[in-house]
C-alpha positions, 0 to 999 in steps of 0.5 A: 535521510530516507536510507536511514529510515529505511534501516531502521524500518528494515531493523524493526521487521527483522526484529519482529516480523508480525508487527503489522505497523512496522511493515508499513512503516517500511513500506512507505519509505520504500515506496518514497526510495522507489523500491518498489518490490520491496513495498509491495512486499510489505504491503502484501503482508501489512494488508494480510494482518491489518485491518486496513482503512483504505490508505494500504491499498492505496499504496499497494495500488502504487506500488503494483502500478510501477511494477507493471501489475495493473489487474492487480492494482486495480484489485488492491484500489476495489479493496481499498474501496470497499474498506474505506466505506467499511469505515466510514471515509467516504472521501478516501473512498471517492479518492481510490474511485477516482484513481481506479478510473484512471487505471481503466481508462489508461488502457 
């Protein structure tokens, strides 16, 4: 089931590559496929033209992670922090915290 919401995910971002959600869309079915270049592409871009409450970088964290990219996760999770106040969901924001602490302290 997930290649085929992962075709139609790639469809919809070939048809109109500016729509932010459907990049996300994208994002996360790559990430459940474990392509993870290719959601760390789309999140790149998602996080680039959206407002992000948090959760996008979360899983651009994910993604940057299993490529290897530590700094730059832990980049994407200060991110991720700072818009999950900016928003108001302290408990996302506590969440990305927890996950960035762990980061740090695996190394």
């Amino acid at each position: 089931m997930t290649d085929t919401r992962l075709e139609t995910f790639r469809a919809m971002v070939a048809r109109n590559p500016g729509n932010a959600l459907a990049r996300f869309g994208l994002a996360n079915e790559a990430l459940k496929a474990s392509l993870f270049a290719e959601a760390e592409e789309h999140l790149r871009a998602y996080l680039a033209s959206y407002d992000d409450e948090g959760n996008g970088y979360g899983r651009h964290a994910e993604a940057l992670v299993a490529l290897g990219r530590v700094e730059e996760a832990r980049e994407a999770l200060q991110l991720g922090i700072e818009a999950s106040h900016r928003f108001g969901h302290p408990g996302m924001a506590s969440e990305l915290g927890d996950r960035l602490a762990s980061l740090e302290e695996s190394e």
